[in-house]
C-alpha positions as CSV (number, residue, x, y, z in Angstrom):
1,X,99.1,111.6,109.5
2,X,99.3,108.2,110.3
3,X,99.6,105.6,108.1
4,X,98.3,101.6,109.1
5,X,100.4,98.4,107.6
6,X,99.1,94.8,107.4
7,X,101.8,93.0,106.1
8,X,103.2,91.9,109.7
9,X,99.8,89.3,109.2
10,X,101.2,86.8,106.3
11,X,99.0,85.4,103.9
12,X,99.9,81.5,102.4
13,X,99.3,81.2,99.0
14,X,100.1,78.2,96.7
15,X,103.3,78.3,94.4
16,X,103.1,80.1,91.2
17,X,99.4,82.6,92.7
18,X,99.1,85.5,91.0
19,X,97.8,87.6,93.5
20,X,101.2,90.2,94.4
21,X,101.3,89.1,98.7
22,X,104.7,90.0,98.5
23,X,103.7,94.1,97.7
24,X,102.8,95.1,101.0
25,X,105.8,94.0,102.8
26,X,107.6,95.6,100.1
27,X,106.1,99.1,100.2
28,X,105.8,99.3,104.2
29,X,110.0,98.7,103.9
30,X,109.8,101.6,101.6
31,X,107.6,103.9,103.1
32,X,109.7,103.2,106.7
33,X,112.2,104.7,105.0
34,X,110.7,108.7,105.3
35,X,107.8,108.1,107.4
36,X,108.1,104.8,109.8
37,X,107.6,107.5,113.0
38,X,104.4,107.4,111.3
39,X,103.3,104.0,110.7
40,X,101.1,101.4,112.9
41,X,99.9,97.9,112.9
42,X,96.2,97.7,111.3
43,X,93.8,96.7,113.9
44,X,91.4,93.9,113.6
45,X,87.7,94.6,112.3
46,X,85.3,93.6,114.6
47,X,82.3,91.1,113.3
48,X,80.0,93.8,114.6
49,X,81.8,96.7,112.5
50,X,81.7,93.9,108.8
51,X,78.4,93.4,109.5
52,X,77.5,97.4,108.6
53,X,78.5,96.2,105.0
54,X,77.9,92.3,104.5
55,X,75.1,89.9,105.4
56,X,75.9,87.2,108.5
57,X,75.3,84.3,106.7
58,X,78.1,85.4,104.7
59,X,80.5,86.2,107.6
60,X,79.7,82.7,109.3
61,X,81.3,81.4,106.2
62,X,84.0,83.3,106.6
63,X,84.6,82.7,109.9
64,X,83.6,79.2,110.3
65,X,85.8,78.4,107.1
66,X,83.1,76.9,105.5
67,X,83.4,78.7,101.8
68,X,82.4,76.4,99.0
69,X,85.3,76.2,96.4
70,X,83.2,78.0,94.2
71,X,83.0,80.9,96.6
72,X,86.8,80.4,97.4
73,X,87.1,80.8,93.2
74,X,85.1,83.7,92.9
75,X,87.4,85.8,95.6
76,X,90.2,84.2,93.8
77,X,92.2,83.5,97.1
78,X,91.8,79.8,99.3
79,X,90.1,80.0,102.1
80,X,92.5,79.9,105.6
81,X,92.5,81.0,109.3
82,X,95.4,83.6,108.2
83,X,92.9,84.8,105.4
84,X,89.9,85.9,107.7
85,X,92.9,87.5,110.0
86,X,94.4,89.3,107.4
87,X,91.2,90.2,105.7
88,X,90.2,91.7,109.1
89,X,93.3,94.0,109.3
90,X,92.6,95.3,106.2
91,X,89.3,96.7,107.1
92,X,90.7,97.4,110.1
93,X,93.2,99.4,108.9
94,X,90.6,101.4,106.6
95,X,88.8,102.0,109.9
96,X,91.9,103.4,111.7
97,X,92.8,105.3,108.7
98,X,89.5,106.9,108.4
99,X,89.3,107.7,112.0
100,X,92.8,109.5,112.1
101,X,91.6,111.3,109.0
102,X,88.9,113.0,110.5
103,X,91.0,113.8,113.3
104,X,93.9,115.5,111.8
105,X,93.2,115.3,108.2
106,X,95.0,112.2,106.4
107,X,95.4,108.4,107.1
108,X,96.2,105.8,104.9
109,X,96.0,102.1,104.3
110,X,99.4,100.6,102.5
111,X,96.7,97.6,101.7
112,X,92.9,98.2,101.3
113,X,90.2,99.4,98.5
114,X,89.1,95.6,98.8
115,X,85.8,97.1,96.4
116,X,84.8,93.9,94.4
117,X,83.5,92.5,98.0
118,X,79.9,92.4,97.9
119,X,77.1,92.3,101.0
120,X,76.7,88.7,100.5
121,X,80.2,87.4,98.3
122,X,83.7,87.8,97.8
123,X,84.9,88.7,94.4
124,X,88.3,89.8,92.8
125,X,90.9,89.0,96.1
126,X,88.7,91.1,97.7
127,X,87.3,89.1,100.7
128,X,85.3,92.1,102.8
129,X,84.7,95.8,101.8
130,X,87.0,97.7,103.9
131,X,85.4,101.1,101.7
132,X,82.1,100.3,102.9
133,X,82.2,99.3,106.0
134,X,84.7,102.1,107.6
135,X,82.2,104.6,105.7
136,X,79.1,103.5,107.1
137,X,81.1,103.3,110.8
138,X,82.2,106.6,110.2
139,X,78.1,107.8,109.1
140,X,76.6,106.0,112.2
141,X,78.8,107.4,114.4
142,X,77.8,111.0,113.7
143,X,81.7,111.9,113.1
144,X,80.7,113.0,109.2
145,X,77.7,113.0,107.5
146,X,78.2,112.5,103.8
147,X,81.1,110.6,102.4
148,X,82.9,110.6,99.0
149,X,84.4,107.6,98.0
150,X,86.9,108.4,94.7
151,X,87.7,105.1,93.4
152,X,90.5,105.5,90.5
153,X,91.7,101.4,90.9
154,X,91.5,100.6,87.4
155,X,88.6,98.0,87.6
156,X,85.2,99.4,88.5
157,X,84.4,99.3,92.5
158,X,81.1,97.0,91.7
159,X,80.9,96.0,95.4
160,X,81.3,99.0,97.1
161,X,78.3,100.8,94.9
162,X,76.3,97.5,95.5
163,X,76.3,97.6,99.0
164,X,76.0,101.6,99.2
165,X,73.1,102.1,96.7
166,X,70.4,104.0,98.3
167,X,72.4,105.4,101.0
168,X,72.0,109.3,100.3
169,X,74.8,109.9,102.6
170,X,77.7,108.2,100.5
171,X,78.5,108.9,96.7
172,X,80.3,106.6,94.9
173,X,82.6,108.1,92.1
174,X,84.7,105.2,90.2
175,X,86.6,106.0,87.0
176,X,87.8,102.7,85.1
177,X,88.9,100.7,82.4
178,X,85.9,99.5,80.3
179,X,86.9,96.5,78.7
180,X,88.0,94.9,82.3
181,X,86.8,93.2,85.3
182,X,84.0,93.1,86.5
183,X,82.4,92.2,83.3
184,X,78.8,92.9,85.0
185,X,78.4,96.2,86.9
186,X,76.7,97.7,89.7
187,X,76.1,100.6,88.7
188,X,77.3,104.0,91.5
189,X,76.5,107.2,91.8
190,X,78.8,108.7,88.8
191,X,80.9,106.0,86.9
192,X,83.4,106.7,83.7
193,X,84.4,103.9,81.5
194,X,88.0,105.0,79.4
195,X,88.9,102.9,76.5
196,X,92.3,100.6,76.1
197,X,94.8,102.4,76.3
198,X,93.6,105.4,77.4
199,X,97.3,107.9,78.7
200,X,98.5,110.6,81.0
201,X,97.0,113.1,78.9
202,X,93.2,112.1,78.6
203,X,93.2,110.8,81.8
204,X,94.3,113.6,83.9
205,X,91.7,115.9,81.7
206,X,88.9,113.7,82.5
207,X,89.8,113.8,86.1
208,X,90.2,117.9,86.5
209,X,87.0,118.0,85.2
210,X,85.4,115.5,86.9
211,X,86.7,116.5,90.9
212,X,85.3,120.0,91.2
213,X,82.0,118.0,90.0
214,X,82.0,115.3,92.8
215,X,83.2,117.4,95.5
216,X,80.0,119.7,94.8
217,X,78.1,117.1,94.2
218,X,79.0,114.9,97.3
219,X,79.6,117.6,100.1
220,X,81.9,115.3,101.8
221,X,83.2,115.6,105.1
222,X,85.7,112.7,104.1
223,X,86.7,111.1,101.0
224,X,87.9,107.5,100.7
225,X,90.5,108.2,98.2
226,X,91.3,104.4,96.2
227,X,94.8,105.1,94.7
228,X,95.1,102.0,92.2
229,X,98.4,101.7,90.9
230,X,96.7,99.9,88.0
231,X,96.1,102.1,85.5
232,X,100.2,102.3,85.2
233,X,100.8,101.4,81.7
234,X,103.3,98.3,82.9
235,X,100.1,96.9,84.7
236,X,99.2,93.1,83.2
237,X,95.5,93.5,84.9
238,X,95.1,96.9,83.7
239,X,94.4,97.7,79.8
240,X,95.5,101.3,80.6
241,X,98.3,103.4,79.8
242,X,99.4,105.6,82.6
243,X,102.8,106.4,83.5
244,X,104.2,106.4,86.8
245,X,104.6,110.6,86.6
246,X,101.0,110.5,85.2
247,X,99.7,108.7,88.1
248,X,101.9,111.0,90.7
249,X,100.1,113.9,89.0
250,X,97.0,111.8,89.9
251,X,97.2,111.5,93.2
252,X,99.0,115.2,93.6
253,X,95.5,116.6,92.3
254,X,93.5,114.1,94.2
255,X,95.2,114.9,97.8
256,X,94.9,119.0,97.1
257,X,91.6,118.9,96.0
258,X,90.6,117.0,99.0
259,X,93.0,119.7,101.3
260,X,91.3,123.3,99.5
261,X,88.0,121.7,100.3
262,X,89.2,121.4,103.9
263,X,87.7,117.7,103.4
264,X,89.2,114.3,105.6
265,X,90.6,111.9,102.9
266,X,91.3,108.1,103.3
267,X,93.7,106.5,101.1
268,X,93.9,103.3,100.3
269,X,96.4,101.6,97.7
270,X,93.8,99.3,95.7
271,X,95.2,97.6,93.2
272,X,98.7,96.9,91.7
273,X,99.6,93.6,89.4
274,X,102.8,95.1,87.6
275,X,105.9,93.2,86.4
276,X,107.9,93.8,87.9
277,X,106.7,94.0,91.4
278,X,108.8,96.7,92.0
279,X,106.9,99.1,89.4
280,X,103.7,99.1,91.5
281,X,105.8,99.1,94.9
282,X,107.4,102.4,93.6
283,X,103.9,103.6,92.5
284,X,102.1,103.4,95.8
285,X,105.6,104.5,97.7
286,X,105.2,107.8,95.8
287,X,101.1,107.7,96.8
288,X,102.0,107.3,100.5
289,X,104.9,110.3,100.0
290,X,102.7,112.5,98.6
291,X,100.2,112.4,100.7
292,X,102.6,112.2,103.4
293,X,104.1,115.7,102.3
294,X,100.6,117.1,101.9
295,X,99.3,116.5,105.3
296,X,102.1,115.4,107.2
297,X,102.5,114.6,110.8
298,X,100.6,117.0,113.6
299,X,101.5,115.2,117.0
300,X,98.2,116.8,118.0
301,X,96.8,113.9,119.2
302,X,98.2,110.1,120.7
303,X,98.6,107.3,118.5
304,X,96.2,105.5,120.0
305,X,93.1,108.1,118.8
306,X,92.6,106.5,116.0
307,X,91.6,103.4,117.8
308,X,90.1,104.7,120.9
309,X,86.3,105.2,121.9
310,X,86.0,108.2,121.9
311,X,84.9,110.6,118.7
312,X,88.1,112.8,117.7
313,X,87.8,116.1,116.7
314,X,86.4,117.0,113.2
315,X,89.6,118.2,111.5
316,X,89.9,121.9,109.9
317,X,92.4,123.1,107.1
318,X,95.0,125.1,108.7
C-alpha cells in the first residue's frame, strides 16, 4: 500500500478561514508515525489528465488566475498560484493512489474527495474533482472497466455525479446528511439522505445493507472509497451523530468489503471540520491505519509504479 501526502505544498489563507489547512500536516505527522516507509509526495495533475473531468474554459481560469470573486466565493477558498499547485497535488495524489491500488490492492490520499467540483465550477473548497478525473483516467486507460465510487463524506458528492452522469462505466453511491450542503443536488446513481442526527446504530445498518447492493450492482474493478470524517458527531459542518468507534466500524466494513470482493479501493479522506482539529486528525489517522492493516505493504513493485507509464498489473486477493 502506498499512501500520497500533499501537505509539503502550503496553502495561504487569510486569518480567522475556516477551511481546516492545518489537518493534513497534522495527519501525515500521524500516520508517519506507523506507516512513513509507506508514504510519498502527491504528484501534480497534468492539464491534460483535469481536462477528462472539467471543461477548458474553466481550467484557463484556473490557471490564468482569472476567477471572478464570485467564482473564488463559490469554492469558498481565494484564488493563488499555491491554490492551482496544491489543487493539482490533490488530484494527483488520487491518481497515484488509484494507480497503486490497482496494482497491489490499496492506495490512499491523506487529502482528496474534492466532490463538490463541477465540469465547469468550483464549489464547497473543492477546486477540481480528484474522484472524477482519476476514474475516468483509470476507465480510458483500459486498467478497469467499471468503477465504484462510495462516497460516505457527510455532504452529498453533487459534482462528482454531475460530471459522471451517463457514464455506464462508473456508479456513484453517496450516503449523506439531508438537511446539508449542497442545498441543490445532482442526482447519482443511488443516493441516501439520513436525517439530523442520525448515530452509530442506524447508520452502520443502512450501510450493511446498502454495500452488498452496490458492489453487485457496480461490478467494480476499483472503488474510490470517500472516508469523510464528517459524519463524527463533534463535526460543526456535519448535522450527524457518529462516533469516532462508529466511524472506525465504518471504514472496517468499507475496506473488507472492498478486499472479499477482491476489488482495488481508493481512499480518500474527504471532509473533516471538527473542534477540535485534533478530533478529525484522529478520525482519518485511524482510516489510514485501518486500511493500512488491511492491505498493508507488498514491496512487489517500486515506488515509482504508481507514477510510471506503464499499466501495472491488475491486482488479485491473495
Amino acid at each position: 500500500m502506498r499512501i500520497f501526502r500533499t501537505d509539503q505544498f502550503p496553502l495561504p489563507l487569510p486569518p480567522g478561514h475556516r477551511f481546516p489547512a492545518r489537518k493534513y500536516a497534522l495527519l501525515a505527522q500521524a500516520v508517519a508515525g506507523f506507516a512513513a516507509e509507506a508514504m510519498d509526495a502527491a504528484p501534480a495533475a497534468s492539464r491534460y489528465e483535469l481536462a477528462l473531468a472539467h471543461d477548458d474554459a474553466y481550467l484557463d481560469k484556473v490557471f490564468k488566475g482569472t476567477l471572478s470573486n464570485a467564482e473564488q466565493r463559490e469554492i469558498g477558498l481565494p484564488w493563488s498560484p499555491q491554490l492551482l499547485e496544491r489543487s493539482r497535488r490533490s488530484v494527483g495524489a488520487t491518481i497515484a493512489a488509484a494507480r497503486w491500488a490497482l496494482a497491489q490492492g490499496c492506495g490512499v490520499n491523506l487529502a482528496g474527495g474534492t466532490h463538490h467540483a463541477g465540469r465547469a465550477m468550483g464549489s464547497g473548497f473543492c477546486v477540481f474533482n480528484d474522484i472524477a478525473v482519476a476514474a475516468r483516467l483509470m476507465l480510458d486507460e483500459g486498467l478497469a472497466r467499471r468503477a465504484l465510487v462510495l462516497d460516505l463524506d457527510v455532504h452529498q458528492g453533487d459534482g462528482t455525479a454531475a460530471i459522471t452522469r451517463g457514464d455506464a462505466r462508473i456508479f456513484t453511491f453517496s450516503m449523506h446528511g439531508a438537511g446539508n450542503f449542497p442545498f441543490r443536488r445532482e442526482a447519482g446513481s443511488l443516493d441516501i439522505e439520513l436525517a439530523d442526527g442520525t448515530g452509530d446504530a442506524a447508520y452502520l445498518a443502512i450501510l450493511a445493507q446498502q454495500l452488498p447492493r452496490l458492489f453487485a450492482a457496480a461490478a467494480p474493478d476499483l472503488v474510490f472509497y470517500l472516508a469523510g470524517a464528517d459524519p463524527y458527531a463533534g463535526d460543526r459542518l456535519g448535522k450527524l451523530a457518529l462516533s469516532r468507534d462508529g466511524l472506525a466500524q465504518r471504514d472496517r466494513m468499507v475496506l473488507d468489503a472492498c478486499r472479499q470482493a477482491g476489488t482495488a479501493v481508493t481512499v480518500a479522506m474527504g471532509g473533516g471540520y471538527a473542534v477540535p482539529i485534533e478530533d478529525t486528525v484522529a478520525i482519518q489517522t485511524e482510516t489510514v491505519r485501518l486500511a493500512w492493516q488491511t492491505f498493508g505493504v507488498t514491496g512487489q513493485i517500486s515506488h515509482s509504479a504508481a507514477t510510471d507509464t506503464h499499466p501495472p498489473r491488475q491486482w488479485s486477493p491473495t
